[in-house]
C-alpha distance (Angstrom), angle and dihedral (degrees) to the residues before:
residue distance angle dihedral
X1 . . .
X2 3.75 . .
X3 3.56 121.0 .
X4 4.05 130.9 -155.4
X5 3.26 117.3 -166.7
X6 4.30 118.6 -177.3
X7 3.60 123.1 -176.6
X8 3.80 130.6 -161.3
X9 3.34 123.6 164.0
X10 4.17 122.5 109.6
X11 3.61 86.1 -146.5
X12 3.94 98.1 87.3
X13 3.49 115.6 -178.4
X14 3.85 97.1 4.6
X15 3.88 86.9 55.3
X16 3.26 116.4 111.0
X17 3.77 105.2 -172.3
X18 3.72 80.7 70.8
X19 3.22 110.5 33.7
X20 4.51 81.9 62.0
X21 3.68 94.6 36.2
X22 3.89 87.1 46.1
X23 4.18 91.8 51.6
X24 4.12 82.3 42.0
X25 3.77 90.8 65.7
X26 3.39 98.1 38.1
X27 4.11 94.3 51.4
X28 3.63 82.3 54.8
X29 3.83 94.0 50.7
X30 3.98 89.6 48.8
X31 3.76 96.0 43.6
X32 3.78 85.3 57.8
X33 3.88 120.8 18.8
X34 4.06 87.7 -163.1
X35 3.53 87.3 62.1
X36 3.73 105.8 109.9
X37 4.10 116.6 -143.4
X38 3.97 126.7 -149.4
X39 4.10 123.0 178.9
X40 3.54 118.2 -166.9
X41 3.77 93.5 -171.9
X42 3.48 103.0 -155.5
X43 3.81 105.4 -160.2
X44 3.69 101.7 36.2
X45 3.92 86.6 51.6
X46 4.15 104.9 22.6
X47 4.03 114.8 -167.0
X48 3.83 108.7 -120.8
X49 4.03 110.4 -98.0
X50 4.11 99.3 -100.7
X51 3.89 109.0 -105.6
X52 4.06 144.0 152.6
X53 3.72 96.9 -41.4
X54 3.67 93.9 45.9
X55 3.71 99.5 39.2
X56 3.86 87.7 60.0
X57 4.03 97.9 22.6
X58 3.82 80.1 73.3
X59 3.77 100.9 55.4
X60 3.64 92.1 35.7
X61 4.11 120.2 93.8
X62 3.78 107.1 -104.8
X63 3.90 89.2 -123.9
X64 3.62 84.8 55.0
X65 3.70 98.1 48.5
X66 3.92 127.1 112.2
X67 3.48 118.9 -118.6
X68 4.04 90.5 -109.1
X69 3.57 89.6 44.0
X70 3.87 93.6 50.1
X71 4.02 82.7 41.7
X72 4.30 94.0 60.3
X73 4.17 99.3 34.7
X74 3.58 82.2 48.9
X75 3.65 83.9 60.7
X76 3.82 100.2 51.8
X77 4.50 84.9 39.0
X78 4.10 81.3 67.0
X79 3.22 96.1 47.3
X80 3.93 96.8 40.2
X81 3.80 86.4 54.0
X82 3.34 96.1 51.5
X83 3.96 90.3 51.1
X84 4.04 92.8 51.9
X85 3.95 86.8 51.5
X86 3.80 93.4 57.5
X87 3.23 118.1 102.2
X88 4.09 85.2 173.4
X89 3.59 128.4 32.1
X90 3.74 123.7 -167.9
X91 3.63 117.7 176.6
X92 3.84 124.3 -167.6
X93 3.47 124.4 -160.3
X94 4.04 142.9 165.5
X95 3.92 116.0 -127.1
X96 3.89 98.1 -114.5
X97 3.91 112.3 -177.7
X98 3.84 96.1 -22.6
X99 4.15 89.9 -46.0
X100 3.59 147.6 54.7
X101 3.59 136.7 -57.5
X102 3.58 116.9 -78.7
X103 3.79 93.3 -128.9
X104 3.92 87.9 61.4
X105 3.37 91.4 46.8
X106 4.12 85.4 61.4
X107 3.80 88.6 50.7
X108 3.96 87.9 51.5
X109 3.63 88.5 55.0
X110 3.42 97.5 47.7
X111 3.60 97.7 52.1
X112 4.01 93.6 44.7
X113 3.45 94.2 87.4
X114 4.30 123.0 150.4
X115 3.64 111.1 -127.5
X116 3.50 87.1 17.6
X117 3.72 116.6 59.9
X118 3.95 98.3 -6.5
X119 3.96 128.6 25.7
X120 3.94 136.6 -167.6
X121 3.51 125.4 -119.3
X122 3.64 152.1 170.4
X123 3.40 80.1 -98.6
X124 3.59 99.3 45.4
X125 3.85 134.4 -107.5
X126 4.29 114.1 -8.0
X127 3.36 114.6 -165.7
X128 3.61 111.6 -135.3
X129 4.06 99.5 -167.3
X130 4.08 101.1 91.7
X131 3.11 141.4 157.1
X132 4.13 110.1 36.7
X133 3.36 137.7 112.9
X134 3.98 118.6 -120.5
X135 3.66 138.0 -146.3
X136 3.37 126.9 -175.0
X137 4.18 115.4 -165.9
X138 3.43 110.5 -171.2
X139 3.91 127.8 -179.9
X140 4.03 122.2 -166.7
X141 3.78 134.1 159.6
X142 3.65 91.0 -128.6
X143 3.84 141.0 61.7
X144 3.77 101.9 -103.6
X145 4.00 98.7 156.1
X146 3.63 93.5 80.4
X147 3.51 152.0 -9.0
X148 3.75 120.4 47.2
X149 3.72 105.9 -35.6
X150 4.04 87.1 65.4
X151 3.36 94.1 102.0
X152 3.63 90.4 63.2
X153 3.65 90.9 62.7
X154 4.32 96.4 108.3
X155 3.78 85.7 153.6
X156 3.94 112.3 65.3
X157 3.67 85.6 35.7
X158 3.65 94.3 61.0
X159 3.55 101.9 36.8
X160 3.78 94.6 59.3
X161 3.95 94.4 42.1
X162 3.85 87.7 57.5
X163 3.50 105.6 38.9
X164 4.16 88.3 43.8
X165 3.47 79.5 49.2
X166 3.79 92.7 59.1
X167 3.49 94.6 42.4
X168 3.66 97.5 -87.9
X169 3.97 111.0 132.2
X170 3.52 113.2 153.0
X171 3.56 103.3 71.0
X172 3.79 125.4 152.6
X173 3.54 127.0 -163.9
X174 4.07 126.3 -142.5
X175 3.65 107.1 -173.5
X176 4.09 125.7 -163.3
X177 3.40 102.3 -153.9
X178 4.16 151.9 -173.2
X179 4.21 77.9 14.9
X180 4.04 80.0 157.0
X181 3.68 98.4 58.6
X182 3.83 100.1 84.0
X183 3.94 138.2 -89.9
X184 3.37 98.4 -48.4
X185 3.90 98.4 47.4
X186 4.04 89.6 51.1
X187 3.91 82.9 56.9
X188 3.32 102.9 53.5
X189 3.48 95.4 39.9
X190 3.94 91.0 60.3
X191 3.62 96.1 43.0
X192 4.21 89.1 41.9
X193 4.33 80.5 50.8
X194 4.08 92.0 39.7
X195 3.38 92.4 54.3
X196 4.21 98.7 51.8
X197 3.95 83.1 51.3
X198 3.24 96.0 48.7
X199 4.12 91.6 48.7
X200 3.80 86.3 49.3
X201 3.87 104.2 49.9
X202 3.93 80.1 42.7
X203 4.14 87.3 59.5
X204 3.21 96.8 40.1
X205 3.63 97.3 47.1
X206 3.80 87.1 60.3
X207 3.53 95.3 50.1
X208 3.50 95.9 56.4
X209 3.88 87.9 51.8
X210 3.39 91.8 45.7
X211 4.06 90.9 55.1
């Protein structure tokens, strides 16, 4: 199994979106030495924000391509690649005014590609990215599963529509939350996010074994 892992948030080591998504991936790894690991570490190496070259780089023949546009879709290519490769995508993110980073934002738009990862037809849009297994690991200060604050939540809304939209359906979400609340909160919220990763590599681990 091939594993993508993408990091977001600007907090680095204090982040704890990726400090669980990081242990995720690596559980997996363990669980399963011929599982293969990728990390697109999104902050350490942030995807250019998509602009003129790129929005006509991608419609334009690659023969035909300047070098700056040939320079930026090769960009979103890498990233597309690595993508397709995936059997299992886990994306961690901070919950930065009621949505994600901005940095996985860039990644979104560089893998939202038509004719690439999403097509039109008479039918309407096809997404082309199948297959894989999602995880979402999102990290907020806040409550933002329930009660009133839900309608806050820009982030898990998003996600889904746009990977659904590129044909990815089975997404799960592991949520680090009420980080803001104090000590204790940040403990149980770890332990509460520990434990669902721990449950899943667990599954999945028997699955494989199973197969």
């Amino acid at each position: 199994m091939s594993i993508l892992l993408v990091t977001s948030s600007p907090r680095g080591a204090a982040s704890h979106s990726t400090r669980i998504a990081t242990e995720f991936a690596e559980k997996l790894v363990a669980a399963d030495p011929s599982n293969t690991l990728v990390v697109r570490d999104l902050v350490a190496n942030p995807l250019p924000h998509i602009d003129t070259d790129y929005a006509t780089g991608i419609y334009t023949p690659v023969d035909a391509r300047t070098p700056r546009q040939a320079e930026v879709v090769g960009v979103s290519d890498i990233v597309l690649d690595e993508l397709f490769a995936a059997d299992t995508v886990i994306l961690a993110t901070g919950f930065i005014n009621f949505n994600i980073s901005s940095t996985l934002k860039s990644w979104v738009d560089h893998i939202s590609r038509s004719g690439k990862s999403f097509s039109y037809g008479e039918g309407g849009p096809k997404g082309l990215v199948t297959g894989k297994k999602v995880y979402i690991v999102l990290a907020s200060g806040g409550i933002y599963s329930e009660g009133a604050a839900v309608q806050f939540d820009h982030a898990i809304p998003y996600l889904r529509g746009v990977l659904g939209f590129l044909g990815m359906t089975d997404v799960d979400v592991i949520r680090i939350e009420g980080v803001g609340m104090g000590p204790d909160a940040v403990t149980a919220a770890l332990a509460n996010a520990t434990a669902k990763v721990d449950a899943v590599v667990a599954k999945t681990a028997s699955a494989q074994i199973a197969a």
